[in-house]
Each structure stands twice: as C-alpha cells, then as structure tokens.
C-alpha positions as CSV (number, residue, x, y, z in Angstrom):
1,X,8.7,-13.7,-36.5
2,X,8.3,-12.1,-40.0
3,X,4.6,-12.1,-39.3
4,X,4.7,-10.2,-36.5
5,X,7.4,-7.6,-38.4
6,X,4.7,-6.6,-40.6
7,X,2.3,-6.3,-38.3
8,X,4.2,-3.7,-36.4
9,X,5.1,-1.9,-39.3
10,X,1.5,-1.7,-40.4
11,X,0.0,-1.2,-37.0
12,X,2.7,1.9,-37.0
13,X,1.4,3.2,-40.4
14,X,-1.6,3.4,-39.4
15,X,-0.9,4.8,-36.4
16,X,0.9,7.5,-38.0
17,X,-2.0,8.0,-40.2
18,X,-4.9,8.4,-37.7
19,X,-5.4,11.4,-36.0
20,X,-3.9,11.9,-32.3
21,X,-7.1,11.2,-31.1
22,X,-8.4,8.0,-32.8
23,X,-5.2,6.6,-32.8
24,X,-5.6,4.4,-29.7
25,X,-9.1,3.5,-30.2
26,X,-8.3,2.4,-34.1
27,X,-4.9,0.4,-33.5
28,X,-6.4,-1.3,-30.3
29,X,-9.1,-2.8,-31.8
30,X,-7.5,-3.9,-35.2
31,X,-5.1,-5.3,-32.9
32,X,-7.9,-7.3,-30.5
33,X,-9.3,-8.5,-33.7
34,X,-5.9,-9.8,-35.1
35,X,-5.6,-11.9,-31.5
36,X,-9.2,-13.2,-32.0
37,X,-8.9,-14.4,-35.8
38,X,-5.5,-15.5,-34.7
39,X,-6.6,-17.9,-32.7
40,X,-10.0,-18.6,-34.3
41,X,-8.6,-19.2,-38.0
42,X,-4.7,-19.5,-38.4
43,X,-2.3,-16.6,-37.5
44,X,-1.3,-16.3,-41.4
45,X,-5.3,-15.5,-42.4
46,X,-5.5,-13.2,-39.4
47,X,-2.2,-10.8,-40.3
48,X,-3.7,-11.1,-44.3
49,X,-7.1,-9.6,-43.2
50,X,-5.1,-7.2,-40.7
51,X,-3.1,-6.0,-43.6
52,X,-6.2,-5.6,-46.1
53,X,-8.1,-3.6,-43.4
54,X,-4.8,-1.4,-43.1
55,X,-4.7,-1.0,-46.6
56,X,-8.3,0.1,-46.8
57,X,-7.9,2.6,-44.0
58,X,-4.9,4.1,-45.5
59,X,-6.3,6.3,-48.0
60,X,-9.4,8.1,-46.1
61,X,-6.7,8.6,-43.4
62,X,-4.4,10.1,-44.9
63,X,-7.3,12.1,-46.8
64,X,-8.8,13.4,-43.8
65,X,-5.4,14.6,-42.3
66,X,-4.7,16.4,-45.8
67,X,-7.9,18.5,-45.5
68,X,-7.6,19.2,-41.9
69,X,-3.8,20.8,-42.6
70,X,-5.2,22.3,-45.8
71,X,-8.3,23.8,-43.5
72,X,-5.5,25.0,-40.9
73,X,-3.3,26.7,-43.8
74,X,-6.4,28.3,-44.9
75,X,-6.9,29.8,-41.5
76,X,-3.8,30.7,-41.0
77,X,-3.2,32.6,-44.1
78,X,-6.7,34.5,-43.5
79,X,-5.1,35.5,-39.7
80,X,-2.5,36.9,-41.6
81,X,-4.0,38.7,-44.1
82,X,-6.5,40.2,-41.2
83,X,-3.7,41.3,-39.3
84,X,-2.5,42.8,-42.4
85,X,-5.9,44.4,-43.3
86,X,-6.0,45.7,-39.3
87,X,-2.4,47.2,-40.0
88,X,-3.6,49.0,-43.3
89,X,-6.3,50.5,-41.0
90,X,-3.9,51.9,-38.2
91,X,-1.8,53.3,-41.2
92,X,-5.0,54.9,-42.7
93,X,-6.3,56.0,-39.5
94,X,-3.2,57.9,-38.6
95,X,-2.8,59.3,-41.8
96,X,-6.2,60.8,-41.7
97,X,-6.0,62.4,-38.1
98,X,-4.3,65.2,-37.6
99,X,-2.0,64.5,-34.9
100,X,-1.1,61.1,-33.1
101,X,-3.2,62.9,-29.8
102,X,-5.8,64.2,-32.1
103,X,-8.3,61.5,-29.7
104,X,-10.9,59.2,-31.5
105,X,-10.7,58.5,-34.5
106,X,-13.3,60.1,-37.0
107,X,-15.8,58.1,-38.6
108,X,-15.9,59.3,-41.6
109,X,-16.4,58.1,-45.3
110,X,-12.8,58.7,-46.6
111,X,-12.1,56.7,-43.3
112,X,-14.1,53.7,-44.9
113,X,-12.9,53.8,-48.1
114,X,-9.5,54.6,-48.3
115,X,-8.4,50.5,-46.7
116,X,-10.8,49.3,-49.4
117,X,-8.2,48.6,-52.4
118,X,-5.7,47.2,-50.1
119,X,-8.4,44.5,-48.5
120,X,-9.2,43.8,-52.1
121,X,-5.0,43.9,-53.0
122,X,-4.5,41.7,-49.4
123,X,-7.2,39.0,-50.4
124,X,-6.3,38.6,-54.1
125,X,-2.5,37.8,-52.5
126,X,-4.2,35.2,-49.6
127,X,-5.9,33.6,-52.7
128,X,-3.0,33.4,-54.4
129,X,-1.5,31.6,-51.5
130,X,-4.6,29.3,-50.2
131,X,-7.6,29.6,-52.7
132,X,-10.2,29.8,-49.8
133,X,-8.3,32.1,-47.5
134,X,-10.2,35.4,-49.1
135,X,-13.6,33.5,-47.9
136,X,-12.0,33.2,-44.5
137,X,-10.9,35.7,-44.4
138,X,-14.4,38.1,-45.3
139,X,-16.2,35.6,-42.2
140,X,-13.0,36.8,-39.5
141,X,-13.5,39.9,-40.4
142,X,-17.5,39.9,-40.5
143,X,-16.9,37.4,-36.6
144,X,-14.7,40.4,-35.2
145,X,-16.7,43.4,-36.8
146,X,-19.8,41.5,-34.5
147,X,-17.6,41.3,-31.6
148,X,-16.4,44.9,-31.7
149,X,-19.7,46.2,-32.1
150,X,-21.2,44.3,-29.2
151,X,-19.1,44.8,-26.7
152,X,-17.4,48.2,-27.8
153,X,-18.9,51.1,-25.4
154,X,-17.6,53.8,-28.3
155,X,-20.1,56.1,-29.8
156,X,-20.0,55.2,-33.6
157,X,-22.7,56.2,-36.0
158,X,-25.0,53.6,-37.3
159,X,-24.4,54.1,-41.1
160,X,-20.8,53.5,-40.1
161,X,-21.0,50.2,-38.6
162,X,-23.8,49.2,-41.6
163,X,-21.0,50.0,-44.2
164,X,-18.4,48.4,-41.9
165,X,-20.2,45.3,-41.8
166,X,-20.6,44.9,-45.7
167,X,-16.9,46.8,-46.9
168,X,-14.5,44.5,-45.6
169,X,-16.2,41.1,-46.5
170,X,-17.1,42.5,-49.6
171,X,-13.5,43.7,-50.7
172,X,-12.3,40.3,-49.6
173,X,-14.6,38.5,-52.0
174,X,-13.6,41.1,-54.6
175,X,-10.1,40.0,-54.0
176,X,-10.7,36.6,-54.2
177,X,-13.0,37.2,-57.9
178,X,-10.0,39.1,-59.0
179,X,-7.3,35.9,-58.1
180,X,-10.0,33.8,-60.0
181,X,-10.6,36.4,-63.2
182,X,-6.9,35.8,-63.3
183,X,-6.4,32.3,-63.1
184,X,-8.7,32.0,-65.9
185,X,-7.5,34.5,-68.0
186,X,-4.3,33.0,-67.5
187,X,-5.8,29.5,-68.7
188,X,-7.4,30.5,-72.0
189,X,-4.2,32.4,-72.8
C-alpha cells in the first residue's frame, strides 16, 4: 500500500511536469514498465527504478517548460511593445496631417523619423522587462512590414518602404544595446 502511494505521487509529478502533450505517452509507458519489472523482478526493485527514472526526468522537464513560458513572455512582451510602437505611429501620423480627413497619409521623411526615438525608448523598456523581447520585437515588426507591403494595394514610394524595412528593426536593436550599455555600466559601477 505505501508502494503504490509513491508511485501515484510520482507518476503525478511527472505528470505535472510533462507537457500537455507528452503527458500520456510518458506516464503510460513508465507505468507499463513498472507492471513488467513488477512482475519480472520484485515490486520493491520495480517502484525503486520507477522513482530513479522519475527523478531523472524531473529536471529536463521542468527545464523545458521554463523556456517554453520564458519564450512565450518574450513574445508577449514584444506584442506589446509593437502595439505600442503602431500607437506611437497613429499619434505621429495624425500629428503630421493636417486634419483627421486630410486622406492618406504622406510618406514623408519627418514621417519616418519622428517614431524613431520612441521604438528605440519602447525596446530599451521590453528589454528591461524580457532581455530578448527587443530581438522579437525588430523580427514582428520586419514579419508585418513584409506582410503590409505584399498585400497592401497603396501607392507608397520605394525609398519609403526600403527605409521602413531597416528603421523599425534597427531602433529596436538600438533599444535593446542601450538596456545592455546600461546593465553594464551599472555593473562596473
């Protein structure tokens, strides 16, 4: 009876430490072995070599969930600062134009360079937060820069969407070398 106590308590350990989608698979067949050395040796020697293999399977499990939540916090700080940087463009666009029914918007250099301290300000704040999120952030905006340019049917001029395709990723990486340059600085000190 204690036997099998720790067997479900380390059968649910690892169950809780498997992803949704192993979990099955993993505890099933520790489980089918446990029956066959079980029988095979003695049922003492069979919950001793279930609990070592549990024990050994512990730590890459619980590794591999810990980088797949730090990879999700990554992308979801670099969503928000992307909507933030697509908000500090509307407020930038507006600015600039001369009236809310004023039509396109003008593609102009000020246009392009006026967002460009608050990406960099917007990344060196997501690297404060998640160290990669800048890097993320620089490939969202270089995936949705692609996207807009492919499938948009909006005259813009060539230089335009050159520069747009090297500003934004570029002031996030700035961002990101400025949270570094700091962290640094911060250490020698």
């Amino acid at each position: 009876m204690k036997r099998e106590w720790r067997l479900h308590v380390a059968m649910w350990m690892l169950s809780r430490l498997a992803a949704a989608q192993e979990r099955e698979a993993l505890v099933g067949d520790l489980m089918e072995e446990h029956a066959l050395r079980a029988t095979a040796i003695s049922s003492a020697a069979a919950l001793k070599w279930c609990l070592q293999q549990v024990c050994a399977s512990a730590l890459p499990l619980l590794w591999g969930r810990l980088r797949w939540a730090t990879g999700m916090t990554t992308f979801g700080v670099a969503v928000l600062a992307y909507s933030a940087v697509g908000a500090v463009e509307y407020i930038v666009n507006r600015a600039m134009s001369s009236s809310p029914a004023a039509g396109p918007i003008a593609y102009t250099l000020p246009g392009l360079i006026l967002p460009f301290p608050m990406v960099v300000l917007i990344a060196y704040f997501a690297a404060r937060i998640r160290r990669r999120a800048p890097i993320m952030l620089g490939a969202i905006m270089l995936l949705m820069i692609t996207v807009m340019t492919l499938t948009s049917a909006e005259t813009v001029p060539t230089w335009y969407r050159v520069a747009y395709f090297l500003v934004g990723p570029a002031a996030a990486l700035i961002g990101s070398a400025l949270h570094s340059a700091s962290r640094i600085q911060k250490a020698q000190q």
